[in-house]
N, C-alpha and C positions, 0 to 999 in steps of 0.2 A: 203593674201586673202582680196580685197577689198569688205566691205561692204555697201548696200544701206541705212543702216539707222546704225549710226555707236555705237547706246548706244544697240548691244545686251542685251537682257534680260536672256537668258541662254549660256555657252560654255562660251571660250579662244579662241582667235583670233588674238593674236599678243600684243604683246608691244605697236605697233600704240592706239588699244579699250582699256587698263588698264590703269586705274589713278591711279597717283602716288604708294604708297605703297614700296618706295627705303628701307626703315630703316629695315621693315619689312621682304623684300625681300634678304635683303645681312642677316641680322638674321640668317634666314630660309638655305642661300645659306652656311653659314660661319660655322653652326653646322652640316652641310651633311658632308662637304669637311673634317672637322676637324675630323670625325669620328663617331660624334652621332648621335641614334636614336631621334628621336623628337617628340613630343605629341604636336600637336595643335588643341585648343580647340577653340572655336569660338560659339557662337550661328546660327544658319542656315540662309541663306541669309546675310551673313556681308560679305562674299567673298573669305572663307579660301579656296576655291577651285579651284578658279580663281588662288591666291596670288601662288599655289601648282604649277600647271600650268606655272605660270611666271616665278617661280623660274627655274623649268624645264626646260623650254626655256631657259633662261639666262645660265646656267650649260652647255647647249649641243654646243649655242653658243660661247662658254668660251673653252670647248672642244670635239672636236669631237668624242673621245672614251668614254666618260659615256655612260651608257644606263640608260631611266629614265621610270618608270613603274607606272601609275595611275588606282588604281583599287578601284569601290565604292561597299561595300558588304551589301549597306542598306537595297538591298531587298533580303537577306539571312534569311534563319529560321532556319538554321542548319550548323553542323560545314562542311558535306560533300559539302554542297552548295558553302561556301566561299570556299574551297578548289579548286572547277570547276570554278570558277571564277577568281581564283588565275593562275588556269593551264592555262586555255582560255587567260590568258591576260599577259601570261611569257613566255608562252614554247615556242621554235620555235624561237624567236624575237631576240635571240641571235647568230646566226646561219646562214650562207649561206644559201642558198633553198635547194641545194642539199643535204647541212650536216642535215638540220632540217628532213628529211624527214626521214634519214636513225636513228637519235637517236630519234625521235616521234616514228618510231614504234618499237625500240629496246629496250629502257628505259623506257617505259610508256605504252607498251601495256598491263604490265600487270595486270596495274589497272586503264588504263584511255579504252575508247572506243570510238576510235576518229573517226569524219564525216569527210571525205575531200570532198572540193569545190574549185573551183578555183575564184582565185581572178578577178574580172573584169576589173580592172584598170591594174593590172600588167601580168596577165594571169597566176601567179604561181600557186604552191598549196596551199592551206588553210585548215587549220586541228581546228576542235572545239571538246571538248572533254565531255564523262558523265562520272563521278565517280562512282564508287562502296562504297556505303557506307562504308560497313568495309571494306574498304583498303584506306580510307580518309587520315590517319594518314602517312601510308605507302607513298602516293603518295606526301603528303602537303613538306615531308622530302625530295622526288625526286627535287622537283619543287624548292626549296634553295640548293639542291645538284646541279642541275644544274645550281645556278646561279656561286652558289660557283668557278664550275669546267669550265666556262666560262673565268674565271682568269680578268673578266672585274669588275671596278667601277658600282655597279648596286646599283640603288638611287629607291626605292617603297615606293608607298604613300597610304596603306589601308586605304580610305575612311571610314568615320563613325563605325568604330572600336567598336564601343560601342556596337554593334550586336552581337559580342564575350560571351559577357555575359548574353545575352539571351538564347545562345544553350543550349540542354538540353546533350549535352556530355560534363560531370563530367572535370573540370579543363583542359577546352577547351585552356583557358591561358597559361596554366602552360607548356601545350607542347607547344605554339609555341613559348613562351620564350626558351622553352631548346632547340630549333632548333636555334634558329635565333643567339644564345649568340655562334654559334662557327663558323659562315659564315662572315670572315672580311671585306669579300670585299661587301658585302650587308647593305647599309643603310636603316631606314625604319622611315616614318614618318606616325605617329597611328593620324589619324585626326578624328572630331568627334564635334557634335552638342550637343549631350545632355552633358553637362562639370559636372553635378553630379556625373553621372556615369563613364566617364573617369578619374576623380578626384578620385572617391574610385579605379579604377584600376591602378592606377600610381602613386598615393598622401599618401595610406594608406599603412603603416606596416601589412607584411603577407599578401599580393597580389603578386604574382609572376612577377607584371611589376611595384614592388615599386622600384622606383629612379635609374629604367634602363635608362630614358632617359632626355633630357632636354627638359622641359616644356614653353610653347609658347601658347603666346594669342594674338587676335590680336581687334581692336576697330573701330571705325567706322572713314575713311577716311579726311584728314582736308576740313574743309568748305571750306576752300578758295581756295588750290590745287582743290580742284573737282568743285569750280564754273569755275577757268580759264581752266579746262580740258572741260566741258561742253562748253566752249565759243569758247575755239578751233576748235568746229564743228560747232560751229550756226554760225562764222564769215564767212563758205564757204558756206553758205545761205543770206551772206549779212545782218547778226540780230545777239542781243546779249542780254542774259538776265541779268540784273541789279543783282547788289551782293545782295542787299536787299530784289528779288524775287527767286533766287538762294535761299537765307537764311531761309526765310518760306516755300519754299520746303524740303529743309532740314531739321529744326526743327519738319514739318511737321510726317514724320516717322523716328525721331530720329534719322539720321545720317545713316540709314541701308543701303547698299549699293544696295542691289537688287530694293529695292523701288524706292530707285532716278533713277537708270537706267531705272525702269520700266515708269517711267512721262517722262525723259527725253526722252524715245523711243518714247511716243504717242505726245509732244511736239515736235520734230523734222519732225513730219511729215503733222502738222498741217498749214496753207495757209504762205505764208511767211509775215513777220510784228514783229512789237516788240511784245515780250514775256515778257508780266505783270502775276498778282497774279491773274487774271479771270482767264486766259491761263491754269494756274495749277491748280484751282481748277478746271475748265471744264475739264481736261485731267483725275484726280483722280475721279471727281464722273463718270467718263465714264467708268474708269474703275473696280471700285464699282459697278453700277449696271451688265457689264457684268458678276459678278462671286456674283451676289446675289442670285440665283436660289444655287448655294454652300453653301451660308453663310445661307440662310433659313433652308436649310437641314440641316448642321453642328449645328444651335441655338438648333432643333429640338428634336436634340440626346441627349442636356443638361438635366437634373432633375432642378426641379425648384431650388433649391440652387444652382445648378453650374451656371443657367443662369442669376439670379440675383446677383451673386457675380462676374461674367467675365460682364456685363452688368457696374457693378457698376466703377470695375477697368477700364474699358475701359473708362468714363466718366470723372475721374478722372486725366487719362493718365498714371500715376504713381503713386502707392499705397505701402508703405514702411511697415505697420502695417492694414493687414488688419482684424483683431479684437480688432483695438482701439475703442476705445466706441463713438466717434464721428463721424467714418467712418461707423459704425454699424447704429446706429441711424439715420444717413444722408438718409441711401438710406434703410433704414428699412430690415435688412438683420436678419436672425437666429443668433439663438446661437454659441458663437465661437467654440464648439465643431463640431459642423454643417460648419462652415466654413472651421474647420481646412479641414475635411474631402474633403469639395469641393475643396478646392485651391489643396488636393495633387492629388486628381483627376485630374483636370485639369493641373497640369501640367504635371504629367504622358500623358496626352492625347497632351500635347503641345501645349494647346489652351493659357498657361501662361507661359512666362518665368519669372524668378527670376534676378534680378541684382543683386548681395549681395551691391552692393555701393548706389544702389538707390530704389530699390522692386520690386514689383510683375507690371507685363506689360503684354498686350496682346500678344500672339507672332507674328500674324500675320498682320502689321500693317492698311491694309487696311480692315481685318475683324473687328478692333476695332474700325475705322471710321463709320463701317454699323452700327455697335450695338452702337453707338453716337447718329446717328439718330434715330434708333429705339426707343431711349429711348427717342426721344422729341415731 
């Protein structure tokens, strides 16, 4: 699929749209193939979903008999929920149209209740499914029965996994480790943003997913691969952006990968001519103020301690210790009690992530550009 403006900002599109990422990718590929489960943790926006995708590709490319299954269960509340999103996005896919149609309604009628629609593209059938709560459990075990009984290499990537331990059904965990530890031919890769919470589920003793799998992380893209990966599309515009304006884009929102695609998209479409450091910053405050009517609202929902300490951090850019008494003093912040408080807030709400190598950050890079200004 060719694209008109080629730095998407959301999806997978090919090997052509992904930079670099080889080291990361054969990793990724090299622990599927070999056998194991994988835990990759990432902060959101760096690319681990993209990198999922690639791999996938490369796999299917490599062989035609894998099947490879991407499913994100972020907007789940409940274990019944991930399970319908599990069904929806497995069953059937293994199957002739003929075969699927006759074990859809023989293996799963009795706890799925499925819509058929026909496909528009292919004309076949298409089956979408609702669970029955209590028979969640019953069904989640059909749904790796069938991948099992498939006799095919099947590669699943549960998205943001961390939702798991949100449900309120009692060691939601626990069974689907004891499902997935007897289906060979099923590999799974448990991905996920928030990495505190995937780390106590796979890093801690006496969690049911301690040191089931190998653990994977992945960091923000090299400068230099992604200025000549950017320059390979401004050159069929006849322009190229110098390594040095490249480099304060980058710097810009620390190396995050969505961010730079996002300037590189509103830069690629901008009159043609060289591309200087005006170019980007015109591109970022344009796109600042289109999502400032969000960042008003979002500042709004603060308590004055969360707004003055995400205020402060953002100002800073990086904040390692934030109840050192100089950084306290600086921007006249509460008590570090007060603070402690506010930073777990905040990061519970996501507005801060933590580096353990380097500190507390805004999460959202161009929300901490707004609250830059604000503050001057």
């Amino acid at each position: 699929m060719k694209l008109e403006n080629p730095f998407p900002e959301y999806g997978y599109f090919g090997p052509e749209y992904f930079c670099d990422r080889e080291k990361e990718t054969e990793e990724l590929k090299e622990a599927l193939l070999n056998g194991s489960n994988v835990t990759l943790m990432a902060p959101r926006r760096i690319g681990k979903t993209a990198l999922i995708h690639h791999t996938f590709e490369r796999m299917k490319a490599e062989d035609k008999a894998v099947q490879c299954f991407y499913v994100d269960i972020f907007s789940t509340k409940t274990f019944s929920q991930m399970v319908q999103f599990l069904a929806n996005g497995i069953v059937g896919k293994l199957d002739s149209p003929s075969r699927a149609i006759k074990r859809r309604l023989n293996n799963f009628v009795a706890a799925l209740r499925p819509t058929v629609s026909t496909d528009p593209f292919t004309g076949l059938p298409t089956f979408s499914f609702t669970i029955e709560p209590d028979k969640a459990r019953d069904t989640l075990q059909q749904v790796f029965e069938y991948m099992k009984e498939s006799g095919k290499q099947c590669y699943l990537a549960i998205d943001e996994f961390q939702q798991v331990s949100n449900y309120s059904e009692i060691s939601a965990d626990a069974f689907i480790r004891s499902i997935i530890q007897f289906i060979p031919n099923v590999h799974i890769i448990f991905s996920g943003s928030q990495q505190h919470l995937l780390s106590d589920m796979f890093m801690s003793p006496g969690h049911p997913f301690f040191n089931s799998s190998q653990i994977m992380t992945i960091g923000e893209i090299d400068k230099e691969k992604f200025c000549q990966f950017a320059n390979g599309f401004f050159h069929s515009q006849k322009r190229e952006m110098e390594e040095d304006v490249f480099a304060s884009l980058y710097d810009m929102v620390d190396g995050q990968t969505w961010y730079i695609q996002k300037i590189l998209n509103r830069l690629y479409r901008t009159p043609k001519g060289a591309l200087d450091q005006a170019d980007v910053l015109q591109a970022v405050d344009k796109i600042i103020r289109e999502q400032e009517i969000n960042y008003q609202s979002n500042y709004n929902l603060l308590t004055e301690n969360q707004a003055l300490l995400l205020t402060a951090i953002a100002r800073e850019g990086v904040v390692s210790a934030p109840t050192a008494l100089d950084f306290v003093l600086r921007y006249r912040l509460p008590a570090p009690s007060s603070i402690n408080l506010a930073l777990k807030s905040l990061q519970e709400k996501e507005f801060l992530y933590h580096d353990p190598k380097r500190g507390y950050m805004v999460y959202d890079r161009f929300f901490g550009m707004w609250l830059k200004q604000l503050a001057q």
